[in-house]
C-alpha positions in Angstrom: 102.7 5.4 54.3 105.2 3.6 56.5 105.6 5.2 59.8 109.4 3.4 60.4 111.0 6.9 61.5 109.9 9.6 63.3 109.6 11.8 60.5 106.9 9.6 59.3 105.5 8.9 62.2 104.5 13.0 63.1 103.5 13.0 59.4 100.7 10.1 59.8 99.6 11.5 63.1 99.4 15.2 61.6 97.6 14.0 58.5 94.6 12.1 60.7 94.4 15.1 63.0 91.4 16.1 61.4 88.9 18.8 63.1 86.2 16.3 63.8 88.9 13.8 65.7 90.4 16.8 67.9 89.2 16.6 72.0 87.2 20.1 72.7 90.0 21.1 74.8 92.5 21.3 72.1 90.0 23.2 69.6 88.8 25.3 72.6 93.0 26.2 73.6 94.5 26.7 69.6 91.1 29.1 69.6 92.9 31.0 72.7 96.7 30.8 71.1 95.1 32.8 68.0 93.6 35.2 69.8 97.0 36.3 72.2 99.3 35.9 69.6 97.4 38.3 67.6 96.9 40.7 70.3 100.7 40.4 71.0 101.2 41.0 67.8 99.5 44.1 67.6 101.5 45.3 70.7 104.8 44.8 69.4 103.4 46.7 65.7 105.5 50.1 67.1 109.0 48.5 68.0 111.9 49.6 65.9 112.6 45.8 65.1 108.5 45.4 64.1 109.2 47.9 61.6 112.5 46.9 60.4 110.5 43.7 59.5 108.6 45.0 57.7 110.6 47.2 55.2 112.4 44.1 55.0 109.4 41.8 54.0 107.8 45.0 51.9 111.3 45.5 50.1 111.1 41.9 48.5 108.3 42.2 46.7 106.1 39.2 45.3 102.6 37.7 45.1 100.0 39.1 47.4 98.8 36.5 49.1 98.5 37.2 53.0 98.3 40.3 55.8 101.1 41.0 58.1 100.1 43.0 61.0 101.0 46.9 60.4 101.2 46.8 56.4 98.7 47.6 54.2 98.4 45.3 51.5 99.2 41.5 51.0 102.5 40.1 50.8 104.1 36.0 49.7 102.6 34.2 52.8 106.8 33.1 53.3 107.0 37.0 53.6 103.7 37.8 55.9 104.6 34.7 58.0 108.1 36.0 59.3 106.7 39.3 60.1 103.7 38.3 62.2 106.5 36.1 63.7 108.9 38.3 64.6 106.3 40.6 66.3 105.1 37.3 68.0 108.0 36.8 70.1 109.2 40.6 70.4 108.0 41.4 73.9 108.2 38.5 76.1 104.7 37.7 76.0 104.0 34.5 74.3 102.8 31.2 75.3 105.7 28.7 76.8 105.6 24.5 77.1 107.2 23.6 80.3 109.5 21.8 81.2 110.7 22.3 77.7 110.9 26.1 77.8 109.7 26.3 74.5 107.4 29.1 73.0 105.4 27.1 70.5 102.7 29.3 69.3 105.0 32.5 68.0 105.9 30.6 65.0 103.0 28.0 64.6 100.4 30.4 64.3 102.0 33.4 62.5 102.7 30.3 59.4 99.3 29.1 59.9 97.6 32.1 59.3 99.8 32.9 56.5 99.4 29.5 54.3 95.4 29.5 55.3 94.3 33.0 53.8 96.8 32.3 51.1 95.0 29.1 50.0 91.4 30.3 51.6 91.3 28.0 54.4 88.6 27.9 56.5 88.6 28.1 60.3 88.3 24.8 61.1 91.2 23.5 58.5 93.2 26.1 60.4 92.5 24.5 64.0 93.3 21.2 62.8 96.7 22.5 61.6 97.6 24.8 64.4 97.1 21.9 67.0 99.2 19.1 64.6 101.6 22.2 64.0 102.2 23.0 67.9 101.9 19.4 69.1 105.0 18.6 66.8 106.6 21.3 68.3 106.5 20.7 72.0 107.4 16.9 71.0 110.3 17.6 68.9 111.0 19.9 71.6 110.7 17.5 74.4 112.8 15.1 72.8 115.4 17.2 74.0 115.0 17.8 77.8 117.2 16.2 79.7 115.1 14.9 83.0 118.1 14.4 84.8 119.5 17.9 84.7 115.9 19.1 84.5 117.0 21.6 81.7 116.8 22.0 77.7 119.8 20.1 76.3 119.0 22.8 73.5 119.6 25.5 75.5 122.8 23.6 77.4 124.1 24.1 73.4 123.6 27.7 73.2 120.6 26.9 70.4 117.3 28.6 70.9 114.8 25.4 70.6 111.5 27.9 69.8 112.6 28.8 66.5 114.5 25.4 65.7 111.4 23.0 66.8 109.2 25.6 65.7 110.3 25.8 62.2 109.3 22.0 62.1 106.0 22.7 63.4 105.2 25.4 61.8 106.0 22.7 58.7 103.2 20.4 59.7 101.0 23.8 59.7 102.0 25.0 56.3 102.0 21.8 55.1 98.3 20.7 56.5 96.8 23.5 55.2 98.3 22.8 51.2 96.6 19.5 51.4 99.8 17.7 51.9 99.6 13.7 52.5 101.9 11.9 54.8 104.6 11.4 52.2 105.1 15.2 50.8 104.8 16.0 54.5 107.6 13.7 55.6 109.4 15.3 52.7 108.4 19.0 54.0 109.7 18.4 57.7 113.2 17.3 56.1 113.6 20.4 54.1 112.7 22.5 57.2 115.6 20.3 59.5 118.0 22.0 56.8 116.5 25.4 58.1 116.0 25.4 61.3 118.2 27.6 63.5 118.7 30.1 66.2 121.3 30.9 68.6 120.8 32.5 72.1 123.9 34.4 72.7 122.0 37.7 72.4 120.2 36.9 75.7 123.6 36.8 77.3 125.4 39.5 75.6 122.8 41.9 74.0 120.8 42.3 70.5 117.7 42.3 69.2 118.5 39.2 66.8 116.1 36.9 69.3 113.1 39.0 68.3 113.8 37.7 64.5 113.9 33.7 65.5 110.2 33.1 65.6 109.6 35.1 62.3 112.8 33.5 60.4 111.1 29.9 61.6 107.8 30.6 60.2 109.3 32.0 57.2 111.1 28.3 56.5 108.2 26.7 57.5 106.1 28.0 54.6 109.5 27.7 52.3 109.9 24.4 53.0 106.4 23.6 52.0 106.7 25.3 49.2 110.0 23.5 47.7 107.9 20.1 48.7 105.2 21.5 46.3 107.6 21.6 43.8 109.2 18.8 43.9 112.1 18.8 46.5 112.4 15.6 48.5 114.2 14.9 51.9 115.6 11.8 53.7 112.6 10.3 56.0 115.6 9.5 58.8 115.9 13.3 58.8 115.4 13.5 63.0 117.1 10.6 64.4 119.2 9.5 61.4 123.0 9.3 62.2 123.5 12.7 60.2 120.1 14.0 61.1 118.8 16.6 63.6 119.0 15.1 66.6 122.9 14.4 65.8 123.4 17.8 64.5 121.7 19.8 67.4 121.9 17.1 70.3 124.7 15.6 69.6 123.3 12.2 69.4 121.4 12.1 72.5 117.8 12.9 72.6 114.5 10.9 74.1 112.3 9.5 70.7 110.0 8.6 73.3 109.1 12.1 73.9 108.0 12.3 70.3 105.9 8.7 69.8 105.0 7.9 73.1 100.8 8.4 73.1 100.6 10.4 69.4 97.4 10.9 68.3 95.6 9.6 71.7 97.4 12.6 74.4 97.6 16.0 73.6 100.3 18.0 75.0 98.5 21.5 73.5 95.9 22.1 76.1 99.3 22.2 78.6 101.3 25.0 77.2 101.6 27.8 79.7 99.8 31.3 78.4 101.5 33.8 79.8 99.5 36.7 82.1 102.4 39.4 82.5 104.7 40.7 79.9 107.9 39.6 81.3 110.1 36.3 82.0 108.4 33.6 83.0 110.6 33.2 85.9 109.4 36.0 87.3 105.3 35.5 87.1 105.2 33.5 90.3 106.5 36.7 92.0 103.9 38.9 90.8 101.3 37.0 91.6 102.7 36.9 95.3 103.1 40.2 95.6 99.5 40.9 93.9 98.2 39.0 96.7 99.7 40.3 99.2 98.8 44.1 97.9 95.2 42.7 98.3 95.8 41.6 101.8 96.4 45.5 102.0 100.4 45.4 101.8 101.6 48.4 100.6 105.1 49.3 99.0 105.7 52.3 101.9 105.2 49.3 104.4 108.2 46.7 103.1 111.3 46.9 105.0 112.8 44.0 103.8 111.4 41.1 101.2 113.1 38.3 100.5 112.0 37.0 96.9 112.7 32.4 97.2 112.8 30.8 93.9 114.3 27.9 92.2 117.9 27.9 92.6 118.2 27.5 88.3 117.0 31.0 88.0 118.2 32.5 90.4 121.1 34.0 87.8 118.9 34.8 85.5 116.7 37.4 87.3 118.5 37.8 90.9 122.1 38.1 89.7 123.8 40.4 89.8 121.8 41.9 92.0 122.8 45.5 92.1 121.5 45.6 88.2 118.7 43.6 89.1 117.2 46.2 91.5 118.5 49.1 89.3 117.1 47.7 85.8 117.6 50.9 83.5 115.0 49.8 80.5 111.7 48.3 80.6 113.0 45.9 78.8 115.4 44.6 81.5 112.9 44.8 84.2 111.1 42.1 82.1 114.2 40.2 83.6 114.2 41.5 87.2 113.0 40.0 90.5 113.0 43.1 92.2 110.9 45.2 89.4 108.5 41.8 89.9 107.8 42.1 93.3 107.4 46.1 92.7 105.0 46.0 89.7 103.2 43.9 91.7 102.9 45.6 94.7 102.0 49.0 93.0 99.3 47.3 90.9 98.9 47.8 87.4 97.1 47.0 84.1 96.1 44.2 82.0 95.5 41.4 84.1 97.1 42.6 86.9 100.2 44.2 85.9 100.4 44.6 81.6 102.8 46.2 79.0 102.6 49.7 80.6 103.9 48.7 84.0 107.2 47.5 81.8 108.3 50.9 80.5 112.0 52.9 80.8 110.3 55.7 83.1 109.0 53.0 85.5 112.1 51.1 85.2 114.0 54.6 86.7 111.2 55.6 89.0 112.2 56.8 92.6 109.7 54.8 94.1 110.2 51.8 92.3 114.0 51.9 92.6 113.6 52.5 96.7 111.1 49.3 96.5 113.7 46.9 94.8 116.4 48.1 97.0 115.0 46.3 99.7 114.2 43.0 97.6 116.9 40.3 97.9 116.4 37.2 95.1 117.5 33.6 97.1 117.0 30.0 96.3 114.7 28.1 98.1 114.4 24.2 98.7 110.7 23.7 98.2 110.7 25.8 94.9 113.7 24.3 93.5 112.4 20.7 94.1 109.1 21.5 92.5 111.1 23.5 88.7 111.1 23.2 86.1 107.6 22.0 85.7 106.5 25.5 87.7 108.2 28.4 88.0 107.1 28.9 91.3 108.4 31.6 94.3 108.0 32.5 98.2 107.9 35.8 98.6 108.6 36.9 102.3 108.4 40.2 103.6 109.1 41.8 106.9 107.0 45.1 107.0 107.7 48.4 109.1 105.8 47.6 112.2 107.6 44.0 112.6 104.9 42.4 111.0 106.0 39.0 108.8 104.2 38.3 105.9 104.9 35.2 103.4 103.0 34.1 100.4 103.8 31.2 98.1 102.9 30.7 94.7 103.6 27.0 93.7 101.8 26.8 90.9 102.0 29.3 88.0 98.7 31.3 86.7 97.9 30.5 82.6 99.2 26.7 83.2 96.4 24.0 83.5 96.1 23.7 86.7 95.4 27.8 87.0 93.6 28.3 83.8 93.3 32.0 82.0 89.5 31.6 80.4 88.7 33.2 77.3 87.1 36.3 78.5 90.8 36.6 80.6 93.0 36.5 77.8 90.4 38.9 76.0 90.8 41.1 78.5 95.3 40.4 77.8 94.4 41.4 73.9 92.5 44.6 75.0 95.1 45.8 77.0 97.5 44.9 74.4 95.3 45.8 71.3 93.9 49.1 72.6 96.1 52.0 71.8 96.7 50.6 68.4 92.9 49.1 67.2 89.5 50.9 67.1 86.9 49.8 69.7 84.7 48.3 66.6 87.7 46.9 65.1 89.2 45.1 68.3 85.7 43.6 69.4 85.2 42.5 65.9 88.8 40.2 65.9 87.3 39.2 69.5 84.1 38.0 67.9 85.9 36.4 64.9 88.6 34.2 67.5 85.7 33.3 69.4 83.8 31.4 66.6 87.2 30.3 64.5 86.0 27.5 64.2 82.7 28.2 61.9 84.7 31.0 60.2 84.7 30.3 56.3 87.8 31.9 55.3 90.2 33.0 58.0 91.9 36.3 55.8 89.3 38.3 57.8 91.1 37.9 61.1 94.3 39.7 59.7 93.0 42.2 57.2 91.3 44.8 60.1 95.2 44.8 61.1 97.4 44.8 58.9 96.2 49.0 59.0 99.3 51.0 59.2 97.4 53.1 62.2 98.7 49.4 64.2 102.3 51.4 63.8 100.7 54.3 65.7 103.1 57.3 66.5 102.8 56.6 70.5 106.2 54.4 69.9 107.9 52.8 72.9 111.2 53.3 74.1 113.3 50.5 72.6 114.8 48.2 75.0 117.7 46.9 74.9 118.8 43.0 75.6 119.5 42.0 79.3 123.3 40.0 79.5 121.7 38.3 81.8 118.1 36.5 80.5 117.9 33.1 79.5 114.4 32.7 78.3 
């Protein structure tokens, strides 16, 4: 097939991407994205919006064909899909592409997983089509970054770009793992531009709509496939094309570059950020200064003052204001919050070094985390701000009770490529996440299973073990609420 538009050209390139032609470090990261989006998936089984989801999903009937996490049974892949997807993307805690801001894997995955144990894929058909899947992602997604601004011309719009890049991803997934060649493929992708979507008001204002974006993407994902299957075709000009996506969503202006430039020979996958902390992004570089400095034997009792420096783009979203900042009342919002950062960090905590239960409502109110932020101002700061939005770096200065001053910088954020989380780290992420919810034998067996993905027959094992309804265990969170003032 013709690769004259970009459509075409993502569908050649997906097509070739066979297992045998992928580099070790792409096999060896989509092996990773499995594994924490399952283990994130388990931790978000208990939130109010998991199991609305769910009843949704359960409510419309269908073919069995695929596990969601939570529910017994099988369900329409379209249906297993957007509920392994909304849990995906419900606590904060997946993977993001920088400088595009984009969180690839919580709707790749969730529709690749779907589609293979509906059609019996085997692990390594699954690889191939997660990596094509989030590849097109970041692309599409990069397409629209505006270098000069250094921001997301998506998010400029008010659009959330995971779940509309995302939906054309998890196209190429879906579409990979039905055998599609380049032409139904090309097809595919333009019936998923006509259902891509997601707006970001609710991180300003409030709502829990955000948490459905990832699941409502994977769900077109596998639709659009689907129609293709049946017959449904869709212009090839459907990206650039003068009524296309790009026009629709950009306005006209977008880099194609970004898309073609080195296809096939440079993988952006390997350089999607995991993420080590349940919270914002913004705020991981703060943790891990204040991490380090609690093992330089810094203690909270000792802080008279700390002065967190970070790029002057964030600043608003987890310094201002700053009286709700250091007074976050949910665990939610102190997902969001510099201050809480600097104080999870300080008092130490789970996971792999502060985890989901250092992100609750009762250490969001607690006395001594509350004195703790009171004395944390959020600032910009030149070197940080020079160095974003390819880092989400931060200074964190302190001046301690006995005159002492301390500063630590973290220039470089943990889970990128430059500060790697191996696989026995982000095991260690899906304990902490998995473990209240999974048996021992059943966690270490998912474990075992991830690790060797890749020689794995059928993949419907890896969701079976828990799609258990014990994964909705009675020891429910508090639900939190959104924070007017996030961004991503």
């Amino acid at each position: 097939m013709p690769d004259t538009t970009l459509a075409q050209r993502l569908a050649n390139f997906a097509v070739a991407a066979s297992f045998e032609t992928l580099p070790p470090e792409v096999v060896d990261s989509v092996r990773k994205r499995v594994l924490d989006i399952l283990g994130i998936c388990i931790a978000a089984a208990p939130l109010d919006t998991s199991a609305a989801a769910r009843a949704y999903a359960t409510e419309q009937g269908g073919i069995p064909q695929a596990h969601a996490v939570g529910t017994p049974g099988r369900m329409p892949a379209t249906l297993a899909a957007f509920v392994n997807g909304v849990l995906a993307h419900s606590l904060d805690y997946d993977d993001t592409h920088l400088p595009s801001v984009l969180h690839p894997s919580a709707t790749v995955v969730p529709a690749a997983l779907a589609v293979a144990e509906a059609v019996g894929a085997d692990g390594q058909a699954t690889i191939a089509a997660i990596a094509a899947g989030l590849e097109t992602t970041v692309r599409i997604g990069m397409a629209g970054y505006d270098a000069q601004s250094g921001n997301s011309t998506f998010f400029e719009h008010g659009q959330h770009a995971t779940s509309i890049c995302g939906a054309l991803g998890g196209t190429v997934a879906a579409g990979l793992l039905q055998g599609f060649d380049p032409e139904r493929l090309t097809h595919a992708l333009a019936i998923a531009a006509s259902m891509a979507a997601g707006l970001i008001e609710a991180n300003r204002t409030g709502g829990t709509v955000k948490r459905m974006h990832c699941g409502w993407a994977a769900h077109a994902a596998v639709s659009a496939t689907r129609l293709a299957a049946h017959g449904f075709t869709g212009p090839a000009s459907v990206l650039e094309g003068r009524f296309g996506f790009f026009q629709a969503w950009l306005h006209g202006v977008f880099n194609a570059s970004a898309i073609s430039a080195g296809l096939g020979e440079t993988w952006l996958v390997p350089g999607i950020f995991f993420k080590p902390y349940p919270a914002n992004h913004f705020t991981h570089a703060a943790i891990d200064a204040a991490i380090s400095l609690r093992r330089q034997g810094l203690r909270p009792e000792h802080v008279a003052t700390a002065e967190l420096g970070v790029p002057a783009p964030i600043v608003r979203t987890i310094g201002e204001p700053v009286e709700v900042k250091r007074t976050p009342q949910t665990g939610y919002m102190a997902q969001f919050s510099g201050p809480y950062a600097v104080a999870a960090g300080l008092f130490g905590g789970s996971g792999l070094g502060v985890g989901l239960a250092d992100f609750t409502d009762r250490l969001a109110n607690d006395p001594a985390r509350r004195a703790l932020m009171a004395k944390v101002t959020v600032a910009a700061n030149a070197t940080c701000t020079e160095i974003f939005p390819h880092q989400f770096p931060a200074v964190l200065r302190v001046r301690t009770n006995d005159g002492r001053e301390l500063t630590e910088e973290v220039l470089v954020n943990r889970g990128g490529p430059e500060r790697p989380l191996s696989y026995d780290e982000l095991a260690t992420k899906f304990r902490d996440n998995a473990g209240h919810r999974l048996s021992a034998e059943v966690a270490q067996l998912t474990l075992e299973r991830v690790s060797r993905l890749d020689r794995l027959t059928d993949v419907s094992g890896l969701l079976a073990p828990l799609s258990n309804p014990s994964a909705d265990a009675a020891s429910r969170p508090a639900e939190p609420q959104g924070d007017p003032h996030a961004r991503v």
